[in-house]
Backbone as JSON Lines, residues from 0, in Angstrom:
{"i":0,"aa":"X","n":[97.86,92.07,87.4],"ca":[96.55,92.05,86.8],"c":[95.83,93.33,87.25]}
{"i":1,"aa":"X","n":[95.11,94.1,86.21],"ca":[94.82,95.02,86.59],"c":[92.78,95.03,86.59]}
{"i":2,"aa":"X","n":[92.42,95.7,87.63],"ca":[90.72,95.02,87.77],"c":[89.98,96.59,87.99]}
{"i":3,"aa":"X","n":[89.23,96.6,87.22],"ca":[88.13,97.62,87.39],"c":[86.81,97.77,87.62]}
{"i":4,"aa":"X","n":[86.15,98.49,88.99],"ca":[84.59,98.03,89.06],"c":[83.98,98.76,87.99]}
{"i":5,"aa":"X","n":[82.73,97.76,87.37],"ca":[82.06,98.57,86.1],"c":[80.66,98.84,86.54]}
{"i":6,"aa":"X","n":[80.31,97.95,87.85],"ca":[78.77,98.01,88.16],"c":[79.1,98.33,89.71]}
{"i":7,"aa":"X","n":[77.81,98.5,89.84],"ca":[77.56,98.79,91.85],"c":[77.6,97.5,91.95]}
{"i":8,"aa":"X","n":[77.09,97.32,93.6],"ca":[76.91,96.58,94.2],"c":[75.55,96.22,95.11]}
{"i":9,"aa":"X","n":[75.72,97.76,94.87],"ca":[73.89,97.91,95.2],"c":[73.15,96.5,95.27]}
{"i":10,"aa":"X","n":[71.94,96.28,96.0],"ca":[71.53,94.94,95.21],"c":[72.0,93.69,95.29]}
{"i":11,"aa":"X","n":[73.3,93.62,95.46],"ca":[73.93,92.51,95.37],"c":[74.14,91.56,96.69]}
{"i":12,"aa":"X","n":[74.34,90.36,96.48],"ca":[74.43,89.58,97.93],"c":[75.43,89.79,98.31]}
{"i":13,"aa":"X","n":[75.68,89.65,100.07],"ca":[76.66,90.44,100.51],"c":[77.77,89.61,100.49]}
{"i":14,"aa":"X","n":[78.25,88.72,100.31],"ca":[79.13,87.62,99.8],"c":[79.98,88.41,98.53]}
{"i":15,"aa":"X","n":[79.01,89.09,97.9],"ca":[79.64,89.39,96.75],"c":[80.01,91.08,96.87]}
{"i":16,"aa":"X","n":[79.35,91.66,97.78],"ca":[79.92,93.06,98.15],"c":[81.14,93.29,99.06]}
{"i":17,"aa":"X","n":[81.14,92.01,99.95],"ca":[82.36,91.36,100.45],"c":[83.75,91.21,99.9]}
{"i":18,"aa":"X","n":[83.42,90.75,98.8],"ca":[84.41,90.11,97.55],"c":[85.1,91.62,97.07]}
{"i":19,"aa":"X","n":[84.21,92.3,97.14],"ca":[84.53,93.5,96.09],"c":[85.66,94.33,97.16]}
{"i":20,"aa":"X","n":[84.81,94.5,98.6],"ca":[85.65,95.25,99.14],"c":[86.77,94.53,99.29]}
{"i":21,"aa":"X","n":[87.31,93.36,99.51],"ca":[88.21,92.43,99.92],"c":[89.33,92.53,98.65]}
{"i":22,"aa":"X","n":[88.77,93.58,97.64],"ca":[89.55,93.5,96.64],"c":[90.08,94.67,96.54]}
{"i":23,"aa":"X","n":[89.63,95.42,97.33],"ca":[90.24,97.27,97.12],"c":[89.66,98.2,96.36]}
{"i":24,"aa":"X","n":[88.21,97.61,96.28],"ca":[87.68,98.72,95.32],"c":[86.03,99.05,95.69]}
{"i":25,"aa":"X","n":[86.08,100.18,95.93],"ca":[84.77,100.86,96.27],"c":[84.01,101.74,95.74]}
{"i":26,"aa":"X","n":[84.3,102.35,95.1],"ca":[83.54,103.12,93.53],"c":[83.59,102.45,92.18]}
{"i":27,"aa":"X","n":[82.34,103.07,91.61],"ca":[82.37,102.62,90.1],"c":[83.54,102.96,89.19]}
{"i":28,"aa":"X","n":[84.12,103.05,88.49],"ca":[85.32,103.53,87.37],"c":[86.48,103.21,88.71]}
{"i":29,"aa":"X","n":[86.62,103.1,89.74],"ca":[87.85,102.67,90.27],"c":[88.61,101.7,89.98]}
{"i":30,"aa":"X","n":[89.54,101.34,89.84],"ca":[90.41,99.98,89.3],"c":[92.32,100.36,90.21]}
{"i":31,"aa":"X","n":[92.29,99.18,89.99],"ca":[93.82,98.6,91.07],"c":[94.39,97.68,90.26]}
{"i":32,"aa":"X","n":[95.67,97.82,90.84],"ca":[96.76,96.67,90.45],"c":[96.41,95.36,91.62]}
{"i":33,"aa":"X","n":[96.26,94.22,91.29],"ca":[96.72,93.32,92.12],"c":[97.27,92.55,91.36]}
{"i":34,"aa":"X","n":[98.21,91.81,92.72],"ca":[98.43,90.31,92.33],"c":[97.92,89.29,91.56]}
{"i":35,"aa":"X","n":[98.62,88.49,90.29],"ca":[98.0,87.0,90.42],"c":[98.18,86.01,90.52]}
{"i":36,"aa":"X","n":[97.51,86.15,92.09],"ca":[97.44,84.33,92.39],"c":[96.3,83.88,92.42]}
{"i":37,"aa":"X","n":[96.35,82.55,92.8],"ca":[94.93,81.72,92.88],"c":[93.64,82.46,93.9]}
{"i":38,"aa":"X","n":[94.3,82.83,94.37],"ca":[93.09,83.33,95.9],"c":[92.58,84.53,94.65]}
{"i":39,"aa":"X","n":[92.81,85.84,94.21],"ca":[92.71,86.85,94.15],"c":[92.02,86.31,92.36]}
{"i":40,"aa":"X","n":[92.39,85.38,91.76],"ca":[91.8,84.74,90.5],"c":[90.28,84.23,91.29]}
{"i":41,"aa":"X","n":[90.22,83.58,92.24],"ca":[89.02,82.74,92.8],"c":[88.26,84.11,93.19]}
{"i":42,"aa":"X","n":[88.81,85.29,93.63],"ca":[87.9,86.68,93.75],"c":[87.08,87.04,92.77]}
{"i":43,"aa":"X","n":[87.79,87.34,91.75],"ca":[87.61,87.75,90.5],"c":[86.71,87.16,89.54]}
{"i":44,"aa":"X","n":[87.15,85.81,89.99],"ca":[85.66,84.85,89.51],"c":[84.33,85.26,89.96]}
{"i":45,"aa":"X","n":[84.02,85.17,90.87],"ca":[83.24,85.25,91.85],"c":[82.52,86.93,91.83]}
{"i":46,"aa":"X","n":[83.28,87.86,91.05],"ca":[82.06,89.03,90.93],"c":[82.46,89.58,89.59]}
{"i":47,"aa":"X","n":[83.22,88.37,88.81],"ca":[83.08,89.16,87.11],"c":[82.13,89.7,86.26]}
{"i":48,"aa":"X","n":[80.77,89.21,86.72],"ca":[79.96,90.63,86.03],"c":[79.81,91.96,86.69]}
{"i":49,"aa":"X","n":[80.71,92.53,87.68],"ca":[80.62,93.66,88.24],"c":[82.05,94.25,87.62]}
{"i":50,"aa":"X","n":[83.12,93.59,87.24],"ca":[84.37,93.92,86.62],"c":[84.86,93.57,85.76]}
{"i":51,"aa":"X","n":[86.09,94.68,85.05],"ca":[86.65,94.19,83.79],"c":[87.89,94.52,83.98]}
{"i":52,"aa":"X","n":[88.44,92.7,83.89],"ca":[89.87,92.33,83.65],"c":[90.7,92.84,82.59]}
{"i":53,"aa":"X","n":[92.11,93.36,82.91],"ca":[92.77,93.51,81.97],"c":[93.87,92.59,82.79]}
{"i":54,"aa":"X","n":[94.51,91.65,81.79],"ca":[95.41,90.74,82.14],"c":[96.79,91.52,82.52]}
């Protein structure tokens, strides 16, 4: 699954700036390959208006 940040974080609760770093991504237009499993799906949930999934 491939995940890209589209927004900051600026602003955001740190639970969810947490999430982001916990995911490998720290700039805007940056994006990564991860895994999918349940843990890294339950991430992804959790700050989808800051990113866009490509399956």
């Amino acid at each position: 699954m491939k995940i890209k940040l589209v927004r900051s974080v600026i602003g955001r609760p740190q639970y969810q700036v947490d999430t982001v770093k916990a995911l490998g991504l720290k700039k805007i237009g940056e994006s990564r390959e991860v895994n999918d499993t349940p843990a890294i799906r339950g991430m992804v949930e959790t700050v989808k208006h800051l990113l866009e999934v490509e399956a």
